[in-house]
N, C-alpha and C positions, 0 to 999 in steps of 0.2 A: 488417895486424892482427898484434901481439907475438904470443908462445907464454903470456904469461896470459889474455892478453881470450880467447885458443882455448880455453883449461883453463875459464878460467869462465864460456863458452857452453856448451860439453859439458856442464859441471855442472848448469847450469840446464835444461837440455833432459832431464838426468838423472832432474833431479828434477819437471819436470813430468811428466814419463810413468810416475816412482812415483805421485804424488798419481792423475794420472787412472784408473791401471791400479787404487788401492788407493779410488776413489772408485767406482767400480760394483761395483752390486749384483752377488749369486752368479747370481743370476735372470736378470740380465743378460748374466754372463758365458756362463753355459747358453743362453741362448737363440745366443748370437754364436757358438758353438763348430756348435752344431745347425743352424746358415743356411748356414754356412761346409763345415759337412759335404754338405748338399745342391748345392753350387754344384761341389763337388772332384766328383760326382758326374756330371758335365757331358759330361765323357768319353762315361761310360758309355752315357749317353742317346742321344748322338752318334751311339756306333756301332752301335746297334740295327736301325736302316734299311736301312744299307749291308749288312749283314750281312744282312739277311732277303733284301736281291734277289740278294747273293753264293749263297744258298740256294736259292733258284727260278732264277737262270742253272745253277746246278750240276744240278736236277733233271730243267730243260727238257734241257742234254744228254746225261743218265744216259736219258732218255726217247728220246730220238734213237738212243739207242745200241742199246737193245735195240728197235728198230725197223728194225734194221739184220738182213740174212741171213751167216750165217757167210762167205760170200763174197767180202762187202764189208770184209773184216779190215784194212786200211788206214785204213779211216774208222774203225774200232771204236779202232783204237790213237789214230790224231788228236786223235779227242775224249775218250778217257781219259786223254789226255795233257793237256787243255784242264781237265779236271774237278780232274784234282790239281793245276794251277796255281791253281784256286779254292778248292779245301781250305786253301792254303798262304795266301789271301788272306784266307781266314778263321780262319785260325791269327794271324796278323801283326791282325788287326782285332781278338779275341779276348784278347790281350795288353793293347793298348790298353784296352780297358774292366777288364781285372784292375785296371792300375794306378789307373786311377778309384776302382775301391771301394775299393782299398788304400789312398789318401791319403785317403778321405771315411773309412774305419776309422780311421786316425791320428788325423784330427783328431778325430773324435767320440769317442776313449778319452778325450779330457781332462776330460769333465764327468764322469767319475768320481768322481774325488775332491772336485770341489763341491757333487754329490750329498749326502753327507755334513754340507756345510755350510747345506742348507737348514732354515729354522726350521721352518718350515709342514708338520707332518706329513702331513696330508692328500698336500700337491705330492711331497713327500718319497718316498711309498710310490708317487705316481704315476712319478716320474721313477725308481726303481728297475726299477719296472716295466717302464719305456721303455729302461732302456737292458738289459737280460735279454733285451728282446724285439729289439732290434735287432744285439744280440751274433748270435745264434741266427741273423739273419739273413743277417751276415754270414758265421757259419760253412755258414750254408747255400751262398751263391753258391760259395764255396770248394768244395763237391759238387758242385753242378752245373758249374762250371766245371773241374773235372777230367772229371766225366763227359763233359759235349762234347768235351774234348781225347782224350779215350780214343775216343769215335766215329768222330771226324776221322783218329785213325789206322786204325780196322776201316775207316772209308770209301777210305781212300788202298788199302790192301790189296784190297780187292774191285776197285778198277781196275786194278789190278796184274794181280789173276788174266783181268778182261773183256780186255784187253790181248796176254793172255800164249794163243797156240792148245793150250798142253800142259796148260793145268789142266783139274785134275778137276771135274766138274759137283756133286759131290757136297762136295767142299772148299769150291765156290761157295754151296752152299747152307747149308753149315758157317757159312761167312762171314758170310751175308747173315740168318742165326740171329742172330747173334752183336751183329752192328747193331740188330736190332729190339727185342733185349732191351736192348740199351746204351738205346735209345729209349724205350723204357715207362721208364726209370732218368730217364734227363731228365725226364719227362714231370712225373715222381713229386716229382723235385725243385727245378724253377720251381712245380709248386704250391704245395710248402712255403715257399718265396720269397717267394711274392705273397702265401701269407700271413700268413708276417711282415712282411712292406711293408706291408699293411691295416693291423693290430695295430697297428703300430709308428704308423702315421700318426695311426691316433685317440689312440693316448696323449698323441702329440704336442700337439695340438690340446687336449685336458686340459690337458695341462700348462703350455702357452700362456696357454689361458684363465685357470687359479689363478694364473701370473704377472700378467695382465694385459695382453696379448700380442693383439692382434687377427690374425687371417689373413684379409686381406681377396682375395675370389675373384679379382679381376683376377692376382692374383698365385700363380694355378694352373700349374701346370707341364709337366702332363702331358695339358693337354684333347684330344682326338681332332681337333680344328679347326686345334691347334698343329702337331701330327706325328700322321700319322693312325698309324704304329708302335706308338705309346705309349697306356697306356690313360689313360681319364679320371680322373685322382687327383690332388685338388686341395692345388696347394700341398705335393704329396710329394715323395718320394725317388722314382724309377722304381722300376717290377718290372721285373724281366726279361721280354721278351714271346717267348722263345725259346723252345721245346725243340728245335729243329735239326730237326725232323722230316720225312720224306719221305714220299711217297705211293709206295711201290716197287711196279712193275710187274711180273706176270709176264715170264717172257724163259724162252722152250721150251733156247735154244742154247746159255746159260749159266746158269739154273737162280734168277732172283731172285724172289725170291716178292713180294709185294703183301703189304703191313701193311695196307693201307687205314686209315691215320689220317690225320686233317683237320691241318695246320701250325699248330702252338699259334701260329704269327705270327700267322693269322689268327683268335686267339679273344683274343677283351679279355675283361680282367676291371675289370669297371666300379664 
């Protein structure tokens, strides 16, 4: 093949992908940007599981540990040394689901501006709505996800101290303050998560529907049947099913106190 017949295949290929790209609907293009965001989300979803048993392997040995007599201080450092390899495991998992929402945020800023070009006022004021509410929800992960990373370091410091024979009990229970409030902080903000992931979903489905859009149930994503992790929400985005939460024990030798809350792992919202 010469360097013309190349020049005018590229041409033509050119211009088939103008025509098709200027041949769909904005409706279209909205919906394709919106499926495409849910799938970049895949990540995220991913690491929800691994991440909740990284969090109950971490609590069954924080439980071991103050189960333990000052005596046995060789085992206290063993597996405080074992706990902050799992902190670090869920730091490095943690990551991974950022960039998730991060590329499912890229791509869903592009119906922005063809927001704009819908005719249908009704869909119009629906999809502004949809995407306000999904803004929001993304600025929210962006809280909670600093709030767990701010945990995971008050968590890594409190092994530090279980570890160390020369802390103070009273620094310990400084510490183990300092977690619980960090925790009510999470707690506070995977609610407001899930819900804008609710909101966010029914508009979707609005806006769907004024397109012309079916969501047919086989193609739910998040049923309990699927990954029991994830709640049942058809056809969405996940929520986050995290707040990182512990059931912290007392401990006479090091001074932890008990939050006694239940691991939002373990609470769907349905």
């Amino acid at each position: 093949m010469n360097v013309k017949n190349i020049l005018f295949t590229l041409m033509m290929l050119l211009v088939i992908f103008v025509f098709t790209a200027c041949g769909r609907s904005t409706e279209e293009k909205i919906y394709n940007h919106l499926e495409e965001a849910v799938l970049l989300e895949g990540e995220f979803k991913e690491q929800q599981k691994p991440i909740s048993k990284l969090e109950k392997k971490e609590q069954e040995i924080y439980e071991e540990i103050i189960s333990l007599d000052t005596d046995e201080f060789a085992d206290i450092e063993n597996l405080s040394e074992q706990a902050m390899q799992i902190i670090d495991e869920r730091r490095e998992k943690l990551e991974l689901e950022k960039e998730s929402i991060e590329n499912s945020q890229k791509e869903f800023l592009k119906i922005e501006d063809l927001i704009g070009q819908i005719e249908d006022q009704t869909s119009k004021s629906i999809a502004n709505e949809l995407f306000e509410t999904m803004s929001s929800r993304y600025e929210e992960y962006t809280t909670l996800n600093d709030l767990y990373k701010q945990t995971l370091e008050l968590e890594e410091d409190l092994y530090k101290m279980l570890k160390d024979e020369e802390a103070e009990q009273e620094d310990v229970e400084k510490k183990i303050k300092e977690i619980n409030e960090g925790i009510e902080d999470i707690i506070e903000a995977n609610e407001n998560f899930n819900t804008y992931t609710s909101k966010y979903n029914t508009l979707k489905k609005k806006l769907y529907s004024k397109f012309g859009y079916e969501i047919a149930e086989t193609d739910d994503s998040n049923k309990e049947e699927q990954n029991e992790d994830q709640s049942d929400e058809s056809d969405k985005q996940s929520k986050r099913d995290g707040s990182r939460n512990k059931d912290h024990q007392d401990k006479d030798s090091k001074g932890k106190k008990s939050s006694d809350k239940e691991s939002e792992r373990d609470k769907k919202e349905n």
